[in-house]
Structures are given as C-alpha cells and as structure tokens.
Backbone as a printed PyTorch tensor [residue, N CA C, xyz], in Angstrom:
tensor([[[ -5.3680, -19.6350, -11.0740],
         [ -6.2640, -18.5070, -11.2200],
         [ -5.4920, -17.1840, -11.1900]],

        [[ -4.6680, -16.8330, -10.3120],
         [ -4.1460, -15.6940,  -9.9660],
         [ -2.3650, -16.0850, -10.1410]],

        [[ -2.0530, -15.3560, -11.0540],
         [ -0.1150, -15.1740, -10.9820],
         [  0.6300, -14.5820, -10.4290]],

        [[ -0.3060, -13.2290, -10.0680],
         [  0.9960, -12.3250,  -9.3750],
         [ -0.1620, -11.4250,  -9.0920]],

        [[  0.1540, -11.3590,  -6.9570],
         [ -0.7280, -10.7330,  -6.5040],
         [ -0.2160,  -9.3630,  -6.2890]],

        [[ -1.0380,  -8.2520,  -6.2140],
         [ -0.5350,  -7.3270,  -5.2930],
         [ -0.6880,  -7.1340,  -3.6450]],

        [[ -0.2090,  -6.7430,  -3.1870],
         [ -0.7280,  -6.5200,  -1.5680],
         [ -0.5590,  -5.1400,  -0.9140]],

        [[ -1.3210,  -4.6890,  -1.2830],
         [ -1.1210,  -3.1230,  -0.2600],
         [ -1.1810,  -3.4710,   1.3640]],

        [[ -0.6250,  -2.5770,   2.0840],
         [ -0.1830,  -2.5430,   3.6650],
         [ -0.0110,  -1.3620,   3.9370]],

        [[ -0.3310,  -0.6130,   4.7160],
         [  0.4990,   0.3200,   5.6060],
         [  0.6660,  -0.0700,   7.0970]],

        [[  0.4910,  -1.1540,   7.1850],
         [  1.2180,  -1.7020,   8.5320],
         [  0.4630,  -1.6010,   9.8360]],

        [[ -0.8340,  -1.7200,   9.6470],
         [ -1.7390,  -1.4290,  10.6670],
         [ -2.2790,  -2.7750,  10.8110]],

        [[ -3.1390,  -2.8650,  11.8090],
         [ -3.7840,  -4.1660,  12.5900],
         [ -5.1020,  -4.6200,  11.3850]],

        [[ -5.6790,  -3.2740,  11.2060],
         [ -6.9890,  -4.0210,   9.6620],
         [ -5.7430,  -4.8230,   8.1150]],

        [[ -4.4530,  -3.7350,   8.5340],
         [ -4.0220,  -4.0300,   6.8800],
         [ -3.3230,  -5.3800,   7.1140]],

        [[ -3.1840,  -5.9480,   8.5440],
         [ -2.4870,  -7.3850,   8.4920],
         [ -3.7490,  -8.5010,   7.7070]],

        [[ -4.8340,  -8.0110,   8.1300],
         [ -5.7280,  -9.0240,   7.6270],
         [ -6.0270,  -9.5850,   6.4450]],

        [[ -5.6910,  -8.1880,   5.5940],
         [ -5.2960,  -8.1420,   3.7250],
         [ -4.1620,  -8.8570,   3.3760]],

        [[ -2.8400,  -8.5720,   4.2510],
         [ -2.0740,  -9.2600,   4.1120],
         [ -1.6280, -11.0540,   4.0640]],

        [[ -2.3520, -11.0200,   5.2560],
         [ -2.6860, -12.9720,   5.9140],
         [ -3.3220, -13.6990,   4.8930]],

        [[ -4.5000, -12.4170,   4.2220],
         [ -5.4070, -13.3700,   3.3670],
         [ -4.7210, -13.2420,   1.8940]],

        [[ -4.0560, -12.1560,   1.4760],
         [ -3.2650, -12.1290,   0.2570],
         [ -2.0790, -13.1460,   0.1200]],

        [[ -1.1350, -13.3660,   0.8680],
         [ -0.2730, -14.6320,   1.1870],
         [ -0.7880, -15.7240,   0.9120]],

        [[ -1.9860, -16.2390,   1.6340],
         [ -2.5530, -17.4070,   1.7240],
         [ -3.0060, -17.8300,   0.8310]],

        [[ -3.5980, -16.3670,  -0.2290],
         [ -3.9980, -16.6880,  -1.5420],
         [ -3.0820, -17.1190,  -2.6360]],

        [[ -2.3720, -16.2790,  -2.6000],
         [ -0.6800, -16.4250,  -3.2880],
         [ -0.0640, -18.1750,  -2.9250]],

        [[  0.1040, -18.6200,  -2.0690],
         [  0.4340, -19.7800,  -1.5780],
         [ -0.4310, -20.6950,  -2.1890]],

        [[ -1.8540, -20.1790,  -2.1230],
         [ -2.9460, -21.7090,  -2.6190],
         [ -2.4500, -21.5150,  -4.3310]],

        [[ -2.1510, -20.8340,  -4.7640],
         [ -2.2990, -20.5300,  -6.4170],
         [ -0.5720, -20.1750,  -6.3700]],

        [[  0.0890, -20.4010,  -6.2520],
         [  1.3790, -20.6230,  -6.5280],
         [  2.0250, -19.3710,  -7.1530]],

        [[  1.4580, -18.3180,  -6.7050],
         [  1.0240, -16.8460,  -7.5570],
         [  2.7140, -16.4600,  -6.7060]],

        [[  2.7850, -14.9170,  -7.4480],
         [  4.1900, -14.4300,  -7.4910],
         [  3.3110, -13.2110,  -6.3460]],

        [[  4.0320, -12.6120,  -5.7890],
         [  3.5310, -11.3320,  -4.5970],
         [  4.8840, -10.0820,  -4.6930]],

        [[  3.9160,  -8.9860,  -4.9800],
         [  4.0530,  -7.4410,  -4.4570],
         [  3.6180,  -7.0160,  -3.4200]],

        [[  4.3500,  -6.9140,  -2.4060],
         [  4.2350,  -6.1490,  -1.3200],
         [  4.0660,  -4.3100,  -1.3780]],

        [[  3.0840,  -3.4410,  -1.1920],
         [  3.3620,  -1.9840,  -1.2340],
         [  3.2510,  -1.6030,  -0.5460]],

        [[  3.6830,  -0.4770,   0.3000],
         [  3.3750,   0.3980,   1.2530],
         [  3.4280,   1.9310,   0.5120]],

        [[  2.3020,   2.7220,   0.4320],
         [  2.5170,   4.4400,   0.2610],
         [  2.9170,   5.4180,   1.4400]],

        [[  3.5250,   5.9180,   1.1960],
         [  3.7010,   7.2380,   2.0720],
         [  3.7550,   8.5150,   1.2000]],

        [[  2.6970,   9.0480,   2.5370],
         [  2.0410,  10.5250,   1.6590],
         [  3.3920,  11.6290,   1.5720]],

        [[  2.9990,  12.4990,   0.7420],
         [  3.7370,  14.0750,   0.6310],
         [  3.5840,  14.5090,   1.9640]],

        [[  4.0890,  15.7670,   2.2710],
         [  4.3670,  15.9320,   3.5410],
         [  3.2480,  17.0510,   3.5480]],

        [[  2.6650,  16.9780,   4.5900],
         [  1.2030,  17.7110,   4.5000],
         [  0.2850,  16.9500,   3.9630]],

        [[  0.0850,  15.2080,   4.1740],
         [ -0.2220,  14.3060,   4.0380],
         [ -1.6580,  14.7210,   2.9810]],

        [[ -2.4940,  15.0060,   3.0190],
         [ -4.1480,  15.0790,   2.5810],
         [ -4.2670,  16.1170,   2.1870]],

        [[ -3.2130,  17.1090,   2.6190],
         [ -3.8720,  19.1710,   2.2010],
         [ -2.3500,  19.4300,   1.3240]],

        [[ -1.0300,  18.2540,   0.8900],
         [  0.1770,  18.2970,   0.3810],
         [ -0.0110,  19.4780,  -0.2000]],

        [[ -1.3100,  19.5830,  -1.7200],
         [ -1.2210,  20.3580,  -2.6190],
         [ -2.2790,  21.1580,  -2.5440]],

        [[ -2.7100,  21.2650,  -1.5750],
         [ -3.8760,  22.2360,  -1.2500],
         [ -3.2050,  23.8240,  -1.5270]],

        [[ -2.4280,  24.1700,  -1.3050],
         [ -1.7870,  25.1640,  -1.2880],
         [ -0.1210,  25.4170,  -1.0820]],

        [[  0.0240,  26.6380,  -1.5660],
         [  1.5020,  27.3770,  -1.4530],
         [  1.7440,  27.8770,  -0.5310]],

        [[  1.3890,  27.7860,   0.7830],
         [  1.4450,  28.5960,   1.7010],
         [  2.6240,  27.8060,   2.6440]],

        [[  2.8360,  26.7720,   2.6650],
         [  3.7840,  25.7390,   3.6360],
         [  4.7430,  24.6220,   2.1440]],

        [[  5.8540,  25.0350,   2.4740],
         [  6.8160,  24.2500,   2.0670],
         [  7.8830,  23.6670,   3.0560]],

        [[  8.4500,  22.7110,   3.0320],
         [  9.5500,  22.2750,   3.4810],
         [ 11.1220,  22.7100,   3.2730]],

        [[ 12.1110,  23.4380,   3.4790],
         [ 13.3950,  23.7600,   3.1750],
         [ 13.8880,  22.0510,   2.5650]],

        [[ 14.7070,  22.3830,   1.7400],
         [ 15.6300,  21.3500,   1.6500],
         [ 16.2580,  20.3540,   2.2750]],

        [[ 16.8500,  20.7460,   3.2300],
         [ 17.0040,  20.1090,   4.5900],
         [ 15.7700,  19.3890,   4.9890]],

        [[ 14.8010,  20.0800,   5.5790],
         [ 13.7940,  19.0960,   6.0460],
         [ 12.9890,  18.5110,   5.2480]],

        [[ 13.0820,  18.5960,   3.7440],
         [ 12.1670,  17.3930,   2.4820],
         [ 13.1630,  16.2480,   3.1910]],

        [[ 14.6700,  16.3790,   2.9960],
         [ 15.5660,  15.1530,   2.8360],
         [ 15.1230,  14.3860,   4.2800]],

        [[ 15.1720,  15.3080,   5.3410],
         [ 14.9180,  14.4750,   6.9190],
         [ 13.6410,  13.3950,   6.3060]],

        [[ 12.6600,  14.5930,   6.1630],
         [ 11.6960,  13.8290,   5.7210],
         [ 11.3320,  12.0780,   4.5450]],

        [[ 12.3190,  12.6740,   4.0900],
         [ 12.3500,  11.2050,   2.8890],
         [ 12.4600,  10.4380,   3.9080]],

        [[ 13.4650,  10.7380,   4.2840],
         [ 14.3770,   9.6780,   5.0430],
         [ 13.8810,   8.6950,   6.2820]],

        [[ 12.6110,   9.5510,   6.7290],
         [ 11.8360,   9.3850,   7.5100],
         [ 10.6560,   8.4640,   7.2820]],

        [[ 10.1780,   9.0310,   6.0190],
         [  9.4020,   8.1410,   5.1470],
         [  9.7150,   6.6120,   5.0050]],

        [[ 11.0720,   6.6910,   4.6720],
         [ 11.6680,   5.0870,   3.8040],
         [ 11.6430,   4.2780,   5.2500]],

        [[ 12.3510,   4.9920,   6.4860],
         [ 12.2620,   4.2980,   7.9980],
         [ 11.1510,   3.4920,   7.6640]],

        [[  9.8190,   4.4060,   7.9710],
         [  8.3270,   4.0430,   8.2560],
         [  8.1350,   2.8380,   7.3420]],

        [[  8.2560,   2.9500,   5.8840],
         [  8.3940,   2.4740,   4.8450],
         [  8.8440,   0.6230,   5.0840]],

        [[ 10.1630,   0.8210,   5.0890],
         [ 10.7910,  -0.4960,   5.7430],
         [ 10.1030,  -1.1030,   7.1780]],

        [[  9.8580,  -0.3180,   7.9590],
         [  8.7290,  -0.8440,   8.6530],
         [  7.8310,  -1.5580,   9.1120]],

        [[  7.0620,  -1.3960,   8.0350],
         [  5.8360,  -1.8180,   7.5010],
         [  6.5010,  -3.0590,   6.6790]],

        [[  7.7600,  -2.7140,   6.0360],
         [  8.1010,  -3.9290,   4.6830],
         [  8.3140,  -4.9350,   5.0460]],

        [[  9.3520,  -4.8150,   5.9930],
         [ 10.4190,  -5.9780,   6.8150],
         [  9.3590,  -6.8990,   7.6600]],

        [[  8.2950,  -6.7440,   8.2060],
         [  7.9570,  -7.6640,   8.9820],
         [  6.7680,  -8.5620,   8.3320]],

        [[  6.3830,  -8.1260,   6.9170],
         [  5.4690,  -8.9100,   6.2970],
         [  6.6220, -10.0400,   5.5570]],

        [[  7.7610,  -9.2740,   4.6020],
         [  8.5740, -10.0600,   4.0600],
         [  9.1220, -11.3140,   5.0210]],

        [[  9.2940, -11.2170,   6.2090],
         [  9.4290, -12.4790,   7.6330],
         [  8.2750, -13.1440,   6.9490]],

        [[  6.9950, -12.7540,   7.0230],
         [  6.1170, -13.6350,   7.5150],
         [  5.9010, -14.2910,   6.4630]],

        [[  6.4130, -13.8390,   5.2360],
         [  6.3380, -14.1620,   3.7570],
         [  7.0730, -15.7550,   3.5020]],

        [[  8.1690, -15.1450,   3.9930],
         [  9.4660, -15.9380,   4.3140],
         [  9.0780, -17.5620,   5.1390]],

        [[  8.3740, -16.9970,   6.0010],
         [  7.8600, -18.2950,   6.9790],
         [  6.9640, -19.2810,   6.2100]],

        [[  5.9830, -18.3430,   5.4810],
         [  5.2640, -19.5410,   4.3180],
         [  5.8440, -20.1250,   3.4210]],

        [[  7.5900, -19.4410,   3.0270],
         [  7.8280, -20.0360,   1.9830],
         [  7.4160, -19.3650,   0.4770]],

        [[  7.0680, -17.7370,   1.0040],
         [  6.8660, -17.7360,  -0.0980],
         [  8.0680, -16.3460,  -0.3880]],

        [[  8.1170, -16.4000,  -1.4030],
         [  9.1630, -14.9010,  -1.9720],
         [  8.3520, -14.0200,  -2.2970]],

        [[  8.6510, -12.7390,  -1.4440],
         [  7.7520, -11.9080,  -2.3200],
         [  9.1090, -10.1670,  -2.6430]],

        [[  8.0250,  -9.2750,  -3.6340],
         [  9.1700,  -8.2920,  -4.0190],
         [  8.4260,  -7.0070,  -3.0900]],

        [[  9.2480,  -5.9360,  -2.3040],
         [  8.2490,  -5.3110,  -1.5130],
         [  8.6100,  -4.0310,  -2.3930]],

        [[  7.4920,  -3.1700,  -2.4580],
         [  7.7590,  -1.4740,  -3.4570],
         [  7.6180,  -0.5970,  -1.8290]],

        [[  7.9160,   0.4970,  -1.7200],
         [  7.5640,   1.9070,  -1.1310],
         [  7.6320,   2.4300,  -2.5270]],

        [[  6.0830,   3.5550,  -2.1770],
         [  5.7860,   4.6250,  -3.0170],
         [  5.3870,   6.0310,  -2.1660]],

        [[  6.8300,   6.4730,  -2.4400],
         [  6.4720,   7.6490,  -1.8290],
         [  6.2780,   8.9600,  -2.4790]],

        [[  5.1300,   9.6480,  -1.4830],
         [  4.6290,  11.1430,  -2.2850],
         [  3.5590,  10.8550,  -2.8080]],

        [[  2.6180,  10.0260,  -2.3470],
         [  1.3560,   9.7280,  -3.0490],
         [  0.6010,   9.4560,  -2.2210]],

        [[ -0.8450,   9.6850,  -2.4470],
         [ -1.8580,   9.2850,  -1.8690],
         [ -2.5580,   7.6920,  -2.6050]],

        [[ -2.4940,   7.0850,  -1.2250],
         [ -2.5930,   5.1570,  -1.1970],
         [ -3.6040,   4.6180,  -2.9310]],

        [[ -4.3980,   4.8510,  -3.3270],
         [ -5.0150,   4.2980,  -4.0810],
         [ -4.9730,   4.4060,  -5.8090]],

        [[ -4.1230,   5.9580,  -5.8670],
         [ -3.3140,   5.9100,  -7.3470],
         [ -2.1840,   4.9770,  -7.0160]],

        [[ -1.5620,   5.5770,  -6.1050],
         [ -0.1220,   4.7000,  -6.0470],
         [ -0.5800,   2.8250,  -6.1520]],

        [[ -1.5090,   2.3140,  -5.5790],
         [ -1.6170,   1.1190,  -5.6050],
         [ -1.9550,   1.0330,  -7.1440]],

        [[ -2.9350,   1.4310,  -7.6270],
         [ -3.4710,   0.9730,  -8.8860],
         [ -2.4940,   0.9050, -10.0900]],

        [[ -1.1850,   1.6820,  -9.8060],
         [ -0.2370,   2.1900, -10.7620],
         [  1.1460,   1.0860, -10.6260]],

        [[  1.1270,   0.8470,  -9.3220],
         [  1.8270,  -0.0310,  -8.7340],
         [  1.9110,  -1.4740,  -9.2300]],

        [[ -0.0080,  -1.8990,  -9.2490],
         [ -0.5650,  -2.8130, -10.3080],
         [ -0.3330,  -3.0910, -11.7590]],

        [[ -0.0400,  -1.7630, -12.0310],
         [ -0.3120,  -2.0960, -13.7830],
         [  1.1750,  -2.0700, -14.0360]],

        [[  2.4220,  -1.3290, -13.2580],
         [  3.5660,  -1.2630, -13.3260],
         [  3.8390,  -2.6870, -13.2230]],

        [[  3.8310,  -3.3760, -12.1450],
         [  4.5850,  -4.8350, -12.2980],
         [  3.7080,  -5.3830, -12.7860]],

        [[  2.7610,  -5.8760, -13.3930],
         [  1.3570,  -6.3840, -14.1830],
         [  0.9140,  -7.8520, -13.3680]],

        [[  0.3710,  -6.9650, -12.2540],
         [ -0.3290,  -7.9820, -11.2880],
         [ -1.5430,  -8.4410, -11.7810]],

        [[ -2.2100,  -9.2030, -11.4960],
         [ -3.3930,  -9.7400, -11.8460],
         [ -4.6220,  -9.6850, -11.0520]],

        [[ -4.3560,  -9.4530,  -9.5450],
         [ -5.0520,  -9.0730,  -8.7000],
         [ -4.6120,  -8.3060,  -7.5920]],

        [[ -5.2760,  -7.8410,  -6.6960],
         [ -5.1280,  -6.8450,  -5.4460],
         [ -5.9150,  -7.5270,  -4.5840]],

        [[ -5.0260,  -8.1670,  -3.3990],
         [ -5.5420,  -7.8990,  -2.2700],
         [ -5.7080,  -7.1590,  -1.0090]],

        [[ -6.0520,  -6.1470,  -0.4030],
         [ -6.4240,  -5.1170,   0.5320],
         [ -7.2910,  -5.3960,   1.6950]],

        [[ -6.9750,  -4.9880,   2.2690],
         [ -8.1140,  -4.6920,   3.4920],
         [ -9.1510,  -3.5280,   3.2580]],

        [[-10.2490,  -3.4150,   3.9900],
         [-11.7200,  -2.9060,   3.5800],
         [-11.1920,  -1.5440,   3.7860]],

        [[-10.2790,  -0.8740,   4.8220],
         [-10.2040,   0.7800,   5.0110],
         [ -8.8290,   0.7610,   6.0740]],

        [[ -8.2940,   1.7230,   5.6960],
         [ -7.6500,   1.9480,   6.6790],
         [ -7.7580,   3.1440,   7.5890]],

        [[ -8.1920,   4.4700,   6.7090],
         [ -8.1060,   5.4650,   7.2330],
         [ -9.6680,   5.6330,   8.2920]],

        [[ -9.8040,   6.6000,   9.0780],
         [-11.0140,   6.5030,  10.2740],
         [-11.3040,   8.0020,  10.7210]],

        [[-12.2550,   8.2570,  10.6350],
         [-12.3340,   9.4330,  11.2520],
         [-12.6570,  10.4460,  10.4210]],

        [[-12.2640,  11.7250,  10.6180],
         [-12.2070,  13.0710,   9.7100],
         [-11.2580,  12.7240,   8.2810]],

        [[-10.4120,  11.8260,   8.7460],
         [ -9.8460,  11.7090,   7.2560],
         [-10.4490,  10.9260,   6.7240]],

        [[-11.0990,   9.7650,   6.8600],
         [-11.8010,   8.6430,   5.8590],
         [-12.9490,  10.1220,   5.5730]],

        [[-13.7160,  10.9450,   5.8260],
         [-14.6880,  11.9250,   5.7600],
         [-13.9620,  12.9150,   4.2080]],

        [[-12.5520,  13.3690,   4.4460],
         [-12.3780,  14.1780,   3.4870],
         [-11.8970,  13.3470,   2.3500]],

        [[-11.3970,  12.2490,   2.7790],
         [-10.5200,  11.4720,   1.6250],
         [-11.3830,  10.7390,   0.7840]],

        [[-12.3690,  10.2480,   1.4900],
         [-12.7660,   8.9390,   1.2640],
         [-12.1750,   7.7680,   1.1730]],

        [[-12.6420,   6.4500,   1.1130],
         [-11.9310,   5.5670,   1.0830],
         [-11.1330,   4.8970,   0.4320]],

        [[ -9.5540,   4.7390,   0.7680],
         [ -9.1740,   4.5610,  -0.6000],
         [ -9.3780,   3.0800,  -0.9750]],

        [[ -9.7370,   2.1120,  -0.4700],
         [-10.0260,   0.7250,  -0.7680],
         [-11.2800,   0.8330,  -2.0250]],

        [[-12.4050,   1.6460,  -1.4880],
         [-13.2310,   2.5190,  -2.4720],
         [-12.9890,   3.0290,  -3.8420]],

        [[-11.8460,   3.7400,  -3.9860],
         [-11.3160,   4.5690,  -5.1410],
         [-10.4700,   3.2220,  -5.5690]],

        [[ -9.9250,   2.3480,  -4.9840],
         [ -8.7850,   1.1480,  -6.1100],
         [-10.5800,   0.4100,  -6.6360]],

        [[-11.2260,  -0.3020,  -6.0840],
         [-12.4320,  -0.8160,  -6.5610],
         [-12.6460,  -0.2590,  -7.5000]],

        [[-13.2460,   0.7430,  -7.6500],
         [-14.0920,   1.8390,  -8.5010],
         [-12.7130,   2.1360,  -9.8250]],

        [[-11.7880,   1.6230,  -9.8560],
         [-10.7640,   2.5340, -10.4840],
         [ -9.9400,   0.9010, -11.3900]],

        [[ -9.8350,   0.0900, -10.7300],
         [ -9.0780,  -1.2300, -10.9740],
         [ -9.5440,  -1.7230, -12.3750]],

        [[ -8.6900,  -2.3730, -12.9550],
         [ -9.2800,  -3.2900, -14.0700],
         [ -8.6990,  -4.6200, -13.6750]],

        [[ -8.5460,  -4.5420, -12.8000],
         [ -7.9360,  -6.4290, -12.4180],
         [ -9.0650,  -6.4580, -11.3550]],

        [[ -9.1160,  -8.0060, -11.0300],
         [ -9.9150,  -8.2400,  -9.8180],
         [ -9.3850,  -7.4270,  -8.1480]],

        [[-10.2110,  -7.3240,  -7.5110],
         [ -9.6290,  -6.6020,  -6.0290],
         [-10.5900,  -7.6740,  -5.3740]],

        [[ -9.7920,  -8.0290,  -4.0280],
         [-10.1300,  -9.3310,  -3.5010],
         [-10.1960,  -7.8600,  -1.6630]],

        [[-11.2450,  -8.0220,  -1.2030],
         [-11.7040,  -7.0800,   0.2800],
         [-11.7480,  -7.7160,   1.0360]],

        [[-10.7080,  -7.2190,   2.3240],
         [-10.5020,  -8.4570,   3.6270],
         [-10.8250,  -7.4310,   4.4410]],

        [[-11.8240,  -7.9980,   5.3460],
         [-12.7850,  -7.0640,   6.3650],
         [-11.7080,  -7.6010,   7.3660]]])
C-alpha cells in the first residue's frame, strides 16, 4: 500500500506516538521512511512579522548551530529506534521554516506517498495564533496523512 513514508517529529512525547505508529506502518508494508524535524527562524512565529529585530552575524551562525544540535536531537534517537526494528530510515532537518510547509515540501521533495504525524504539537497561545499545523499539512497534502492521537 504505502512505499515511502514520511514522518514528521519534533521530538516531543505526542510526536513519539506519530512516530511508533509511522515505523510500524513502514515495517507492516515494507515501505522506505523519512524522518523530519523543522526548526523555526529565529523569532520563531513573529520571524517575519517585522524589521525591527535582527540577529548580527555572529549570532544567526550560534544560532544555526544551535538549531542543527536540537535538530540531531530529535534525529538520533528515533533513527536507534528505527534501527531496533530493523528498519533504515533517511532523517532531513529543515531549518527556517514553519512545521507544515516544510513537511508538505519535504513530501513532494523525496516523493513520499504518505505522512504520518501526530494530531498537534503546539498548545496554548501558539496553537491560538498559528493554528494547527497537523491542520494546515491535512488541508494542504495531496498524498494520504495518516493522524496519531
């Protein structure tokens, strides 16, 4: 049914659940796996809201650098668990983006066939201004999206 999954993560306790169930899916269907993690611009949600705050040079680079840490993170301990099923998977960081272009683009870049995700990650005042991005890949996808509550 499915050849090559995607799997978004940012490394939280809801996004393991997307993960467990994206693997498992990948494993029953002998499917190929993308691992992604996004990390936002710096000024995460308001990045391009305005000109008023930039970063010097110096601190974009801290910052990358900081990013890819977080990045690997999140990467290294799904690729283990990947590993433990036996299965191979390829992991992306996309950084400078907000989670649900970057996934959908992520998708059509390696030409996955499906997405599996967890239902939300973000909570609070930011799920309020952002909305959800599990929401926006649904509404936005032309492949199937598979929702792990």
């Amino acid at each position: 049914m499915y050849t090559h999954i995607l799997i978004p993560t940012d490394g939280s306790e809801l996004a393991q659940t997307g993960v467990a169930h994206g693997l498992a899916l990948a494993k029953q269907h002998g499917a190929r796996v993308t691992v992604v993690t996004v990390t936002e611009a710096p000024g995460g949600q308001f990045a391009y809201s305005s000109e008023l705050w930039t970063l010097d040079e110096a601190e974009m680079a801290a910052y990358q650098e900081a990013q890819c840490r977080a990045a690997q993170a999140v990467l290294v301990p799904v690729r283990a668990t990947a590993g433990q099923l036996g299965i191979e998977i390829e992991t992306v960081h996309v950084p400078n983006r907000r989670a649900a272009p970057a996934i959908l683009d992520t998708a059509h870049r390696y030409d996955c066939d499906a997405i599996v995700m967890a239902s939300h990650g973000r909570s609070g005042m930011s799920r309020v201004i952002l909305g959800s991005q599990t929401a926006e890949v649904l509404t936005n996808a032309s492949i199937p999206v598979v929702v792990v509550q």
